[in-house]
LOGU-580692 format. One record per residue: residue in one letter; x, y, z of N, C-alpha, C in turn. Coordinates in pm, whole numbers, always signed. Atoms other than C-alpha are relative to their C-alpha. Last residue first. Example, Ala and Ser with C-alpha at 12.3 -4.5 7.8 and 13.67 -1.06 7.14 Angstrom:
2
+------+--------+--------+--------+--------+--------+--------+--------+--------+--------+
: type :    n_u :    n_v :    n_w :   ca_u :   ca_v :   ca_w :    c_u :    c_v :    c_w :
+------+--------+--------+--------+--------+--------+--------+--------+--------+--------+
:    S :    -82 :   -119 :     -6 :  +1367 :   -106 :   +714 :    -77 :   +109 :    +73 :
:    A :    +89 :   -119 :     +0 :  +1230 :   -450 :   +780 :    +90 :   +120 :     +0 :
+------+--------+--------+--------+--------+--------+--------+--------+--------+--------+
//
This chain:
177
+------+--------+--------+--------+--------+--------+--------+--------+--------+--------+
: type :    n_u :    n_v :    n_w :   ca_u :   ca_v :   ca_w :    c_u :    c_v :    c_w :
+------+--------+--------+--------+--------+--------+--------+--------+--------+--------+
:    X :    -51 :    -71 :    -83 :  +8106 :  +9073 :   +559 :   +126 :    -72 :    +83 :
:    X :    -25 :   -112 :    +18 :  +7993 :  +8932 :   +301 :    +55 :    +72 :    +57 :
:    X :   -127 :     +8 :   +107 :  +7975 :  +8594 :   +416 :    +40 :   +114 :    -62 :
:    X :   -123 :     -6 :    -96 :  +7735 :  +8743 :   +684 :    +98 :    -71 :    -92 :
:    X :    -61 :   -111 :    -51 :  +7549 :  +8903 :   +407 :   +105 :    -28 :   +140 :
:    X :    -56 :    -61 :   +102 :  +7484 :  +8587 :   +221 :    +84 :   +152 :    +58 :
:    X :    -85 :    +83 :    -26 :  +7366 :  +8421 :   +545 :    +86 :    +59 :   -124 :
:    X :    -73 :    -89 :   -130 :  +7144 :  +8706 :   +582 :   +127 :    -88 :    -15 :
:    X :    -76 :    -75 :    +15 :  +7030 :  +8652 :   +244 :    +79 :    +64 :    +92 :
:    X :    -91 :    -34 :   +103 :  +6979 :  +8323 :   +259 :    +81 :   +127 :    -18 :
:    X :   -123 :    +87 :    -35 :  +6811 :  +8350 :   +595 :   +113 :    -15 :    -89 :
:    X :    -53 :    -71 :   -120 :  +6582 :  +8595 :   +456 :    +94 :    -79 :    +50 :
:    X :    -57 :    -68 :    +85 :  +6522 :  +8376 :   +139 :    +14 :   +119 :    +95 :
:    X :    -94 :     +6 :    +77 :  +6430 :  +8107 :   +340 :    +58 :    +94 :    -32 :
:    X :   -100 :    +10 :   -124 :  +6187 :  +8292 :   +582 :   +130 :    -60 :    -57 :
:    X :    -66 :   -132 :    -23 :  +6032 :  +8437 :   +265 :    +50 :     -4 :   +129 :
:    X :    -40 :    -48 :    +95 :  +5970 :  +8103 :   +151 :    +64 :   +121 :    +35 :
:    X :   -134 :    +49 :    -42 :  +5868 :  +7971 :   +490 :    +90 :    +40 :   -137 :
:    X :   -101 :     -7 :   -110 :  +5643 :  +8249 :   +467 :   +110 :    -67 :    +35 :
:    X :    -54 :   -181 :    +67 :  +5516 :  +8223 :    +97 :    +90 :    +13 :   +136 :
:    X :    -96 :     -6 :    +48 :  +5476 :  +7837 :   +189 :    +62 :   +150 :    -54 :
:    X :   -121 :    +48 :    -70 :  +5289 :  +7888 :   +501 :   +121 :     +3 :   -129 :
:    X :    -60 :   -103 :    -60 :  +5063 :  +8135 :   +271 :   +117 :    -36 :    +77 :
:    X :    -73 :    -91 :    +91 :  +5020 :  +7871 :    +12 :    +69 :   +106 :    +90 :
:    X :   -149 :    +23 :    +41 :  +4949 :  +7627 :   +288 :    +49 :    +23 :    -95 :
:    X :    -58 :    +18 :   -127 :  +4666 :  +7797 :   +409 :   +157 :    -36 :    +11 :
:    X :    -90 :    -97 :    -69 :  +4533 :  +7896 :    +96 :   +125 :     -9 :   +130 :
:    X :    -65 :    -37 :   +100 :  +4520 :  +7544 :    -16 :    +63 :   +137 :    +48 :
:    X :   -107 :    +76 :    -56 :  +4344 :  +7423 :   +314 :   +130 :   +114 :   -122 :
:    X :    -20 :    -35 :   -143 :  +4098 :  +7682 :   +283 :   +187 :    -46 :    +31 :
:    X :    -66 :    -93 :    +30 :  +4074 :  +7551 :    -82 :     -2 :   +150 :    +96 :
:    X :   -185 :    +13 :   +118 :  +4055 :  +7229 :     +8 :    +35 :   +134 :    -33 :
:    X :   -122 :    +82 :    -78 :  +3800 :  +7288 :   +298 :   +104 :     -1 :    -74 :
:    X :    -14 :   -121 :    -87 :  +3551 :  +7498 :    +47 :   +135 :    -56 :   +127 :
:    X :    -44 :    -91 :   +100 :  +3573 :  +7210 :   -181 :    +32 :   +151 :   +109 :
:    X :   -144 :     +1 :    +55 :  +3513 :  +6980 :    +85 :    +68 :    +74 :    -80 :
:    X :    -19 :    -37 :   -120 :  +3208 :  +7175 :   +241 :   +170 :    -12 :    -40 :
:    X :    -81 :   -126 :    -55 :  +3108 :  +7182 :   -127 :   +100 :    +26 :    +81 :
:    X :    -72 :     +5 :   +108 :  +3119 :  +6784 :   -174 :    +18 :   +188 :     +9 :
:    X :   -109 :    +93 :    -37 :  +2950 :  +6741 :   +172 :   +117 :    +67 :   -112 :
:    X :    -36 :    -72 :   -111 :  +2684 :  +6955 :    +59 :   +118 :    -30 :    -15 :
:    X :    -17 :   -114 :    +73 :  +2648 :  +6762 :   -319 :    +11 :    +94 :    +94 :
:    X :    -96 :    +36 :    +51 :  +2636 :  +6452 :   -110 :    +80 :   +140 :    -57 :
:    X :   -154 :    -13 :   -111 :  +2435 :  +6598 :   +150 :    +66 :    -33 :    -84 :
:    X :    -22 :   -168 :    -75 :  +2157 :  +6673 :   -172 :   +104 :    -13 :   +129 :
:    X :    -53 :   -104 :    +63 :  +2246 :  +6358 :   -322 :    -32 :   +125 :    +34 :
:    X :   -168 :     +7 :    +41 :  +2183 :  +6177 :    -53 :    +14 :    +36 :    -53 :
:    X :    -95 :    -72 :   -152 :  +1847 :  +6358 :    +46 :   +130 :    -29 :    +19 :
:    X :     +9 :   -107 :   +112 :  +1736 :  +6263 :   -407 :    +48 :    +52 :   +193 :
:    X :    -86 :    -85 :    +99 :  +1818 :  +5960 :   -304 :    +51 :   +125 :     +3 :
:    X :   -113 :    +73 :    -80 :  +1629 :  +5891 :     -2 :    +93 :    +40 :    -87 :
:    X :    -14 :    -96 :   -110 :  +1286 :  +6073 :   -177 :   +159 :     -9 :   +100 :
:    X :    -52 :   -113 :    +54 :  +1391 :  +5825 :   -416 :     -7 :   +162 :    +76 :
:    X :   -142 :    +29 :    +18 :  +1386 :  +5545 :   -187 :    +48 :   +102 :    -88 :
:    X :   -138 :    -58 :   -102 :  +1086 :  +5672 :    -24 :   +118 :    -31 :    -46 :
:    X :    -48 :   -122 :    +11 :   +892 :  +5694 :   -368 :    +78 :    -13 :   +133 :
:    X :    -92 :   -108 :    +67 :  +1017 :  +5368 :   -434 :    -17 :   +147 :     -3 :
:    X :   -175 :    +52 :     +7 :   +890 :  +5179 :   -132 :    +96 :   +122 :   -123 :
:    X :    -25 :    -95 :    -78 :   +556 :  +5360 :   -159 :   +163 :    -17 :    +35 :
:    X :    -11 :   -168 :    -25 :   +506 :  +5273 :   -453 :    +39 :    +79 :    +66 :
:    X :    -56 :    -75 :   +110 :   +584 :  +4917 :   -385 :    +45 :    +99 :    -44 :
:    X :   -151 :    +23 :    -98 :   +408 :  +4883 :    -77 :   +120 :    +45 :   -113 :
:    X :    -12 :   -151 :    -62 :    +99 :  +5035 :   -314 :   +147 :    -17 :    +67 :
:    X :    -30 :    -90 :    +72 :   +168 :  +4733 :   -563 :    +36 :   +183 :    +46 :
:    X :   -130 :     +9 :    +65 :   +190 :  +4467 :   -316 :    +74 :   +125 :    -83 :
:    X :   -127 :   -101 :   -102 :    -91 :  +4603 :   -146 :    +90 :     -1 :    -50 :
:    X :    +67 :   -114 :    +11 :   -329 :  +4571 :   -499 :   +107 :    +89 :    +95 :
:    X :    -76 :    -45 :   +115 :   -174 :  +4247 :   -565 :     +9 :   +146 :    +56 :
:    X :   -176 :     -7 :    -15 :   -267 :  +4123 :   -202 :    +64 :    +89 :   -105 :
:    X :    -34 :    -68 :   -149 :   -608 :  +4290 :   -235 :   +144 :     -3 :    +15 :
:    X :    +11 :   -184 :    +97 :   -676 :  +4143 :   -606 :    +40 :    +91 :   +116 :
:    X :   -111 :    -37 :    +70 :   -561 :  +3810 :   -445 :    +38 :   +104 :   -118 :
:    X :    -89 :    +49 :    -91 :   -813 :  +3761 :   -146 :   +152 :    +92 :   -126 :
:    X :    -42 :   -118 :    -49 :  -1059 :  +3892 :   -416 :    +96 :    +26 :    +63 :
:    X :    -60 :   -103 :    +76 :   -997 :  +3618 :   -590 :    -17 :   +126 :    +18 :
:    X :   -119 :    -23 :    +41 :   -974 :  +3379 :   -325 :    +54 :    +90 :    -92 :
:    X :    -57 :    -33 :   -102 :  -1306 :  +3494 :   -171 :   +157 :    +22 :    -71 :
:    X :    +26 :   -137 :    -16 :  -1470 :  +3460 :   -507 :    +73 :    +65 :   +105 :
:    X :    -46 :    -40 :   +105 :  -1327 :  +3083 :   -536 :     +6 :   +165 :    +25 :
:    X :   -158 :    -60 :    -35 :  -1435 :  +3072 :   -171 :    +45 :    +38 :   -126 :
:    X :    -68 :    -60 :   -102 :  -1732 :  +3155 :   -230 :    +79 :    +47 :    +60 :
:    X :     -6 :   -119 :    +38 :  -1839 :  +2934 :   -527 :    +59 :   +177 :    +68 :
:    X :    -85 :    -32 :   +150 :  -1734 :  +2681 :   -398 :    +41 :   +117 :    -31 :
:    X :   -130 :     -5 :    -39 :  -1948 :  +2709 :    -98 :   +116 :    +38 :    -58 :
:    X :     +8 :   -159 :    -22 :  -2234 :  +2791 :   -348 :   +127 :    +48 :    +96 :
:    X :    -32 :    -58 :   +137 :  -2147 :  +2445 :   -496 :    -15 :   +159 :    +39 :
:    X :   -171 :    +54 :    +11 :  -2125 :  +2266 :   -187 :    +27 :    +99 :    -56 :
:    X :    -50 :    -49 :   -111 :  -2496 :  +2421 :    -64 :   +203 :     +1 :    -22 :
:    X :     +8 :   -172 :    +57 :  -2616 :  +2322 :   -403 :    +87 :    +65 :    +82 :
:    X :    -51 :     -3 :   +173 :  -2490 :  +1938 :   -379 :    +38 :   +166 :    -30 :
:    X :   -164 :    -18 :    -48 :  -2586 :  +1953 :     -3 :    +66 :    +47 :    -96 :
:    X :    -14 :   -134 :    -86 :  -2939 :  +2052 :   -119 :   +158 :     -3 :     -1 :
:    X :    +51 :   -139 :   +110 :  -2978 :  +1821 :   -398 :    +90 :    +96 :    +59 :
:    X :   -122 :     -4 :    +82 :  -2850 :  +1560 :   -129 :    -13 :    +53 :    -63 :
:    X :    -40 :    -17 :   -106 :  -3165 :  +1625 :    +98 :   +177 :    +41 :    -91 :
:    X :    +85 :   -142 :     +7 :  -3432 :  +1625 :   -173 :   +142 :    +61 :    +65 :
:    X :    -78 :    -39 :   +112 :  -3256 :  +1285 :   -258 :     -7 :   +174 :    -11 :
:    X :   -184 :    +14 :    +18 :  -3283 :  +1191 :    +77 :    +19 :    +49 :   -101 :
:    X :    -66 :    -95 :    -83 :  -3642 :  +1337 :   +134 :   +189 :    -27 :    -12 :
:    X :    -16 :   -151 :    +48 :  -3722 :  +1178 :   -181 :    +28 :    +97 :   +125 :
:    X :    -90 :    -43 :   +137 :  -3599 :   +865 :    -71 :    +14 :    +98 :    -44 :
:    X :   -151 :    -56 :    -66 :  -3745 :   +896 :   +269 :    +87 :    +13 :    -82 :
:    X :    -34 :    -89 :    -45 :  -4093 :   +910 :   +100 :   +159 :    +29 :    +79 :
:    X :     +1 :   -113 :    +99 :  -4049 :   +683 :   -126 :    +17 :    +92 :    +54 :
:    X :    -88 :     -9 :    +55 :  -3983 :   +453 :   +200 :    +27 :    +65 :   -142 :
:    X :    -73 :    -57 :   -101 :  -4260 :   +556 :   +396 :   +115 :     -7 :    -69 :
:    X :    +29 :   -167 :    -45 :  -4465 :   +525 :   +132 :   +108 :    +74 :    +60 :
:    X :    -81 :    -50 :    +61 :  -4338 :   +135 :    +85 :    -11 :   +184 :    -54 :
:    X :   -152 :    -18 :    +33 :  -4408 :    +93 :   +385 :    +35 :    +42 :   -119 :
:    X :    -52 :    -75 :    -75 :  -4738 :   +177 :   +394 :   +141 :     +5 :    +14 :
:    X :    +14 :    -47 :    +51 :  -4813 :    -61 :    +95 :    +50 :   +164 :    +81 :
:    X :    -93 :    -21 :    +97 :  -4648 :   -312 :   +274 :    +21 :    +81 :    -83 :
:    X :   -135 :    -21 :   -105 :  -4865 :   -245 :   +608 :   +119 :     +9 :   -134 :
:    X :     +2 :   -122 :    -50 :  -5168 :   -235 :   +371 :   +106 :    +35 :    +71 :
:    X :    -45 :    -68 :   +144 :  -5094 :   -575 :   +148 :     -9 :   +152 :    +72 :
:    X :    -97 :    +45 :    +43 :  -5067 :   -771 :   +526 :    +58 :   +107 :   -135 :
:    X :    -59 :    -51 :   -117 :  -5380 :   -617 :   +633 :   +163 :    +13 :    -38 :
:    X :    +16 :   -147 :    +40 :  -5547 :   -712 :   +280 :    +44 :   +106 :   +120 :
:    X :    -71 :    -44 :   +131 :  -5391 :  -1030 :   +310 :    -20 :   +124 :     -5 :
:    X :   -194 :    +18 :    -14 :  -5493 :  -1127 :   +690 :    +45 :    +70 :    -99 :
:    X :    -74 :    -62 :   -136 :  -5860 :  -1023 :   +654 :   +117 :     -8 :     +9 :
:    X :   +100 :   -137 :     +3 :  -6053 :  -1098 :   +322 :    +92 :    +94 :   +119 :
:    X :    +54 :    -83 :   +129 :  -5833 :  -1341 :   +152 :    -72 :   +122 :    +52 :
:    X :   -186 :    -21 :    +89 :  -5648 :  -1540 :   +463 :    -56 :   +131 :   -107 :
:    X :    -68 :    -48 :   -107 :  -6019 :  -1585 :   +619 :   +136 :   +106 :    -22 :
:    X :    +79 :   -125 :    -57 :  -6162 :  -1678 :   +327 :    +60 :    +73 :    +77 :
:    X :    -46 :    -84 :   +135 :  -5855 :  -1937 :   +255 :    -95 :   +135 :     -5 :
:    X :   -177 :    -92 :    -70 :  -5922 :  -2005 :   +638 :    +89 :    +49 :   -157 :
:    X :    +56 :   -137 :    -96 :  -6297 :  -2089 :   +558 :   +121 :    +49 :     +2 :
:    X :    +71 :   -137 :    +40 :  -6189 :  -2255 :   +248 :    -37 :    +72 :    +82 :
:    X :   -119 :    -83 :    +95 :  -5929 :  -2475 :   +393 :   -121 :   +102 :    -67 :
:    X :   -125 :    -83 :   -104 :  -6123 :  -2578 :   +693 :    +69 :    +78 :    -69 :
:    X :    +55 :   -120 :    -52 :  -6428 :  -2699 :   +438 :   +105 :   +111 :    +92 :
:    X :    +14 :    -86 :   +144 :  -6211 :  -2879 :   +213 :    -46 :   +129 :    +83 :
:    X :   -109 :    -69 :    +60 :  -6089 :  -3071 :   +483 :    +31 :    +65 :    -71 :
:    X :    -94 :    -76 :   -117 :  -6371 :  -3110 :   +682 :   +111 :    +48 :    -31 :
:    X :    +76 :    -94 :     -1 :  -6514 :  -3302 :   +364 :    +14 :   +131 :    +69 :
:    X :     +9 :    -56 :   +146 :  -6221 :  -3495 :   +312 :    -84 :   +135 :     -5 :
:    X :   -153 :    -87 :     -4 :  -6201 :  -3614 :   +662 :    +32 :   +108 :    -90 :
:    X :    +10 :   -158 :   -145 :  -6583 :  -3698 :   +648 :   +128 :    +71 :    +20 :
:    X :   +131 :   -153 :    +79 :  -6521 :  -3863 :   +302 :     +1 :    +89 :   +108 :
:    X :    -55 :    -60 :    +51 :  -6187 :  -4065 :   +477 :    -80 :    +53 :    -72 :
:    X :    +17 :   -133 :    -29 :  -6382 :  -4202 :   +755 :   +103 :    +80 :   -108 :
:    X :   +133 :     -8 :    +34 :  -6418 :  -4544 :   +628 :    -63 :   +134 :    +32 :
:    X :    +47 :    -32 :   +166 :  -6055 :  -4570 :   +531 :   -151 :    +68 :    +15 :
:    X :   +114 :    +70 :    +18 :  -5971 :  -4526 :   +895 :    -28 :    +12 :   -118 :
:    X :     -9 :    +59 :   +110 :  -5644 :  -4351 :   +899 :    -73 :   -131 :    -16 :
:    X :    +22 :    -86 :   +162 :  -5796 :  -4043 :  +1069 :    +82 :   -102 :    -84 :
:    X :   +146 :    -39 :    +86 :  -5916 :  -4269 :  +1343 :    +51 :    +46 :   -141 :
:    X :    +57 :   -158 :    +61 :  -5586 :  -4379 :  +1480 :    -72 :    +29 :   -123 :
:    X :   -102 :    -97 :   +106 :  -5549 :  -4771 :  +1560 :    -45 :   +174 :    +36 :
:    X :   -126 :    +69 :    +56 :  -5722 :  -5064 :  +1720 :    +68 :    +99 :    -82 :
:    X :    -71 :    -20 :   +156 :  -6059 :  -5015 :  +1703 :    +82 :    -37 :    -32 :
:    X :    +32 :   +116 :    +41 :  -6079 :  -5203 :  +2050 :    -27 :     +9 :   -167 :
:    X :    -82 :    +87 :     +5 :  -5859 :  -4978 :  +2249 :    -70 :   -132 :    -96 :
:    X :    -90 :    -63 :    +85 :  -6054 :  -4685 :  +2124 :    +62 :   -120 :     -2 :
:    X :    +67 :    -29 :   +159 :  -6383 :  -4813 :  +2266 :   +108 :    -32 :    -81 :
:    X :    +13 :   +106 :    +83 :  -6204 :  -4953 :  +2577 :    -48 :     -3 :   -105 :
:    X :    +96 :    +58 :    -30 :  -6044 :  -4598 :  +2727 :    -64 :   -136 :    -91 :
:    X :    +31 :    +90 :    -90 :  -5741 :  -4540 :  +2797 :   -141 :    -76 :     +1 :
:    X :   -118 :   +108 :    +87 :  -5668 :  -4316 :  +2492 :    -65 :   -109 :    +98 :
:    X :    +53 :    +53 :   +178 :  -5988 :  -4109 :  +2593 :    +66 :    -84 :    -48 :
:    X :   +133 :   +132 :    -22 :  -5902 :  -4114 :  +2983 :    -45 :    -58 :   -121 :
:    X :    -57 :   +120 :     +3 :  -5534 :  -3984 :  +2866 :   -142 :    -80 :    +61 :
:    X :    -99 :    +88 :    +98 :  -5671 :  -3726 :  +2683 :    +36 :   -138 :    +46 :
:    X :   +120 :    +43 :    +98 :  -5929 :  -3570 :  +2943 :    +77 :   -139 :   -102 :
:    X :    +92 :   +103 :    -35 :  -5650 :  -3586 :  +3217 :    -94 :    -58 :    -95 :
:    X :    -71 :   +138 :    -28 :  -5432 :  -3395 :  +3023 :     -9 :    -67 :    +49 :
:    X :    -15 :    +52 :   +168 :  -5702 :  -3127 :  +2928 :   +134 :   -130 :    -36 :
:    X :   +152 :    +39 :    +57 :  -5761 :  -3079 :  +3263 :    +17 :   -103 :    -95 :
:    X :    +77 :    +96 :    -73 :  -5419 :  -3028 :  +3393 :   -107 :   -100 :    -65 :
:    X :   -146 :    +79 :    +51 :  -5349 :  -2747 :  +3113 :     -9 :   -180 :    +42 :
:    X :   +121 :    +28 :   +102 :  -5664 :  -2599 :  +3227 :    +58 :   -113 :    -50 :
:    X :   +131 :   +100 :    +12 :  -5521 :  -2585 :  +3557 :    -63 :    -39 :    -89 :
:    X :    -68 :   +140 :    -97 :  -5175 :  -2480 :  +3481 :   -132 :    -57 :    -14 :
:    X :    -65 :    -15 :   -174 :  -5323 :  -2167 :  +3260 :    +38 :   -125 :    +12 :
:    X :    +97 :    +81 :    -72 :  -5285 :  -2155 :  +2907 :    +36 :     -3 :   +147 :
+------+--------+--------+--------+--------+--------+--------+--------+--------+--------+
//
C-alpha cells in the first residue's frame, strides 16, 4: 500500500470509532445478537465462494505443480537408476578387463620366464660343452708338457748318468794307475 492510501484509511477509521452513532451502541457490531443471521449469512456465503474458489482454481493448480513434481522426480529416479545400471555394467566390464589383462599379463611373464630359461640353459651348455673342450685342450697341452718334461729329464738323467759313470771310471782308472 502506498503512504497515502495508508493515511486515508487511518483517518477514515478513527472518524468511524469517533463518531456518536457507534459511541452510543456501545460495543462491537459483530457481537450484536441481532445481527447474528446477517453474520451467519455472509458467513456461509464467504466460505462457499472461497471453498469455490479453493476447488476450482487454487487446488487444481496446487494438484498440477505436485503432479509435475512428482514426474520430475520418477523421472530422475529412472535416470538414476538408468545411471547406476550403467556404472554397475561399466564396473563389471572394467573387471572384466583387467582380470583378462592380468591373465594375459601372466601368460607373457610365464611365457618369458620360460624362453629366459631356454635360453639360459642353452648358453650354459653351449658354456660347458667350450669348457670341456679347453678343458680337454688344456689336459693335452699338459700331457704333451709332461711328457716333454719327462723326456727332458730322462735325457738329463742318461747324461748325468753317463757323466757319473765317466767320472767313476776315470776315478777308477786314476786308482789304477
Amino acid at each position: 500500500m502506498s503512504l497515502r492510501l495508508s493515511k486515508t484509511l487511518l483517518m477514515a477509521v478513527t472518524a468511524l470509532a469517533s463518531s456518536p452513532a457507534w459511541a452510543e451502541e456501545g460495543g462491537l457490531p459483530q457481537l450484536d445478537v441481532s445481527l447474528y443471521a446477517e453474520q451467519l449469512f455472509w458467513l456461509v456465503v464467504s466460505f462457499a465462494i472461497l471453498y469455490v474458489l479453493m476447488w476450482k482454481l487454487a487446488l487444481p493448480g496446487v494438484e498440477r505443480a505436485q503432479d509435475n513434481r512428482k514426474q520430475v522426480i520418477a523421472a530422475e529416479l529412472a535416470a538414476a537408476r538408468a545411471a547406476n545400471e550403467a556404472a554397475k555394467a561399466s564396473a563389471e566390464k572394467v573387471e572384466k578387463s583387467l582380470s583378462e589383462a592380468r591373465a594375459g599379463a601372466q601368460v607373457k611373464v610365464s611365457t618369458l620366464i620360460a624362453d629366459v630359461a631356454e635360453q639360459a640353459a642353452a648358453q650354459q651348455a653351449a658354456q660347458e660343452k667350450d669348457i670341456t673342450r679347453k678343458l680337454h685342450a688344456a689336459e693335452a697341452d699338459i700331457a704333451v708338457t709332461r711328457e716333454a718334461a719327462l723326456r727332458a729329464v730322462q735325457g738329463q738323467a742318461e747324461e748325468l748318468a753317463s757323466a757319473v759313470v765317466a767320472q767313476v771310471i776315470e776315478a777308477k782308472l786314476r786308482d789304477a794307475a
